[in-house]
N, C-alpha and C positions, 0 to 999 in steps of 0.2 A: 504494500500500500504506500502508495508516496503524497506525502502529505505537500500542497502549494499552497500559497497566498490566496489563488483565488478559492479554493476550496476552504480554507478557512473563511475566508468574507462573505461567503455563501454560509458557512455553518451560524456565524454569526448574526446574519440576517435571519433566518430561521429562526434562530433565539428570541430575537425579539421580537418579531412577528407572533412566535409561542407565548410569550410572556404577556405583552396585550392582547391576544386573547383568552389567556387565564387571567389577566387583572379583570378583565370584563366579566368574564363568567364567576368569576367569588363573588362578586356582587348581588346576583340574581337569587332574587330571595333570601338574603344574607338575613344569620337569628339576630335578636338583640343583642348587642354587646353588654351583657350582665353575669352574672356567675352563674344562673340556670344554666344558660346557654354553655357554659365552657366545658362540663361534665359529661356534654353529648360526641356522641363517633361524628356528628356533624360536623362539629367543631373542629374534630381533630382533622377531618379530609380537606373540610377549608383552607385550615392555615398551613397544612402540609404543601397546599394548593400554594398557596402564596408564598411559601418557604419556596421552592419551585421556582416561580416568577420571577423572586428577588433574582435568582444565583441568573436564569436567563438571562433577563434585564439588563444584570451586568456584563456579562458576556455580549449581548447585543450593543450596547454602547460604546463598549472598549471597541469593537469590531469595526462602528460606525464612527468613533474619532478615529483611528489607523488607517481607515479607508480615504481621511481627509486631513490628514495632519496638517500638510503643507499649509492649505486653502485657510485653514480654521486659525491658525495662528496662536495666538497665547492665549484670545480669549476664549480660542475654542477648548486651548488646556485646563484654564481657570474652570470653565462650565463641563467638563465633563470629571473634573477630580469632584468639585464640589455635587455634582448630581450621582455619580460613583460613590460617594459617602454617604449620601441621602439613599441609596438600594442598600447599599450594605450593612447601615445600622438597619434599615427597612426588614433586612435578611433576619438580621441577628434577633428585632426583637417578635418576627413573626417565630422565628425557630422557642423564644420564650411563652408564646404565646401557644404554640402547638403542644409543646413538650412539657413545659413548667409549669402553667397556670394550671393545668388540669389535677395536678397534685398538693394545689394550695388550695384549691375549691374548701374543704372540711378543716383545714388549716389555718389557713387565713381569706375567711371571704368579702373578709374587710378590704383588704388589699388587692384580693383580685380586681374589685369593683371597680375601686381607686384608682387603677393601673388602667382598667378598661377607660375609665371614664377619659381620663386624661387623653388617650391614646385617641378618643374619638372628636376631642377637643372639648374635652365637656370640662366641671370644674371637682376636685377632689375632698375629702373631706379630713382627711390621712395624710400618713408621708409615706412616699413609692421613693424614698430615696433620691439613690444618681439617676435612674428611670423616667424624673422629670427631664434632665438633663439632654440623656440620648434621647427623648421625641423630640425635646425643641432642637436639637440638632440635624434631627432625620426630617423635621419639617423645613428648615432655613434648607440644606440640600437638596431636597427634594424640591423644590419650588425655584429658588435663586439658582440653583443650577440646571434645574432644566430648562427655565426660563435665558440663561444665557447660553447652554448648551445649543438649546432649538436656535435662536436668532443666530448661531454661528454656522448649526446645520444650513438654516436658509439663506445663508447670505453667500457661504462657499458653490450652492450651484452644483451641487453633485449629486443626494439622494432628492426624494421627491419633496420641493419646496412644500408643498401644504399641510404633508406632516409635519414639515420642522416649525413652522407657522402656529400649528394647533400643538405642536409638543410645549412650545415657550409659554401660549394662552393658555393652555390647561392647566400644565405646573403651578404654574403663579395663581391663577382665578382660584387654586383652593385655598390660600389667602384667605377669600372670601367667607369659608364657612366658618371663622371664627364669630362670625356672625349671620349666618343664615340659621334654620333651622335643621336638626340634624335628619329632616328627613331627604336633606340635597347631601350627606355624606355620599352616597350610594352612585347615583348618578351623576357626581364631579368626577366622579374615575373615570368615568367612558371616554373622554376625548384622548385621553393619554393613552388608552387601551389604544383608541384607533390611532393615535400618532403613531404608538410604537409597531403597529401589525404596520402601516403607512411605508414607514422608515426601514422595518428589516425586509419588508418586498423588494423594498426600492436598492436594498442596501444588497439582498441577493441577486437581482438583475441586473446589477451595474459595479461588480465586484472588480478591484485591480487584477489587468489580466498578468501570469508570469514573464510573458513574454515581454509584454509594455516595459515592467520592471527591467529584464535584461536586457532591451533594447537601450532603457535610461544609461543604466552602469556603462555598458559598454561605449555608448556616445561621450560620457566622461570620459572613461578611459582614454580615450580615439583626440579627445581633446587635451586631454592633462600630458600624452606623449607629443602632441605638433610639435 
């Protein structure tokens, strides 16, 4: 099996194609976020689901700045570390949410709550700790970075601009549910779902090809000897 460039940028477009459309589908009929809900195998397929998503997600982004390094410049590096940190804590505390909460249920249900609450933007009663901490971090990267992520996607002219358009306006517009009501948590996801399925189509049909690359090097080369 010989592994190339373009077969990577293809795998990686896949990924996030994969990833929004499992961000999409967690959604659909999503339980309450309260401690009833965290005790059920529901729960557990959910956020194993979104455990999932995170690890794509990342892999689809990474795939989609390498594919445009050049084009994207610093700010495309600035927006994809910071939206890179915003999936990975995303990661980490979805894998909390799958694996740990379910064992605090009868232990601490105070804390579950607390921890739910927080996480959906709501307000706590308790202390969840450093746990404040990493949401408000995983919110600031998730939003500020994808929001300058996407405007660098759309500005380099290589995957499909209306993805990157709707990745920048999605991120950021969940901003907004710190003050809507929490029955728009659910449906603020969808535009990123479709940014990201958008962006790894566009990111696996229009992958660097190997040969473009060895033609670059060598036209170096061809020049660095005149």
């Amino acid at each position: 099996m010989t592994i190339t460039t373009t077969g990577l940028t293809r795998a990686a477009g896949l990924s996030a194609a994969a990833a929004g459309l499992i961000f999409i589908a967690v959604q659909i009929n999503h339980p309450p976020m309260d401690v009833t809900s965290v005790a059920t195998t529901e729960w557990l397929v959910r956020n194993a689901a979104k455990v999932l998503m995170g690890a794509l997600a990342l892999v689809g982004i990474t795939g989609m700045y390498l594919r445009q390094v050049r084009q994207v410049g610093v700010p495309g590096l600035i927006g994809y570390l910071l939206f890179g940190v915003g999936y990975l804590l995303m990661f980490a505390t979805e894998v909390i949410s799958a694996y740990v909460l379910p064992g605090l249920v009868n232990l601490a249900p105070g804390y579950v709550n607390d921890l739910l609450g927080a996480a959906a933007g709501g307000s706590t009663t308790g202390d969840i700790g450093s746990m404040k901490t990493v949401l408000a971090v995983t919110g600031v990267g998730y939003m500020v970075g994808g929001l300058i992520f996407g405007i660098t996607l759309f500005r380099a002219r290589i995957l499909a601009r209306w993805a990157a358009a709707l990745l920048a306006v999605g991120t950021i517009a969940t901003a907004s549910l710190a003050v809507l009501p929490e029955a728009f948590n659910r449906p603020m996801a969808v535009p990123v779902g479709v940014a990201l399925i958008g962006l790894g189509l566009s990111l696996w049909r229009n992958p660097r090809s190997d040969s473009a690359d060895t033609a670059t090097k060598s036209t170096r080369f061809e020049h660095a000897t005149v």
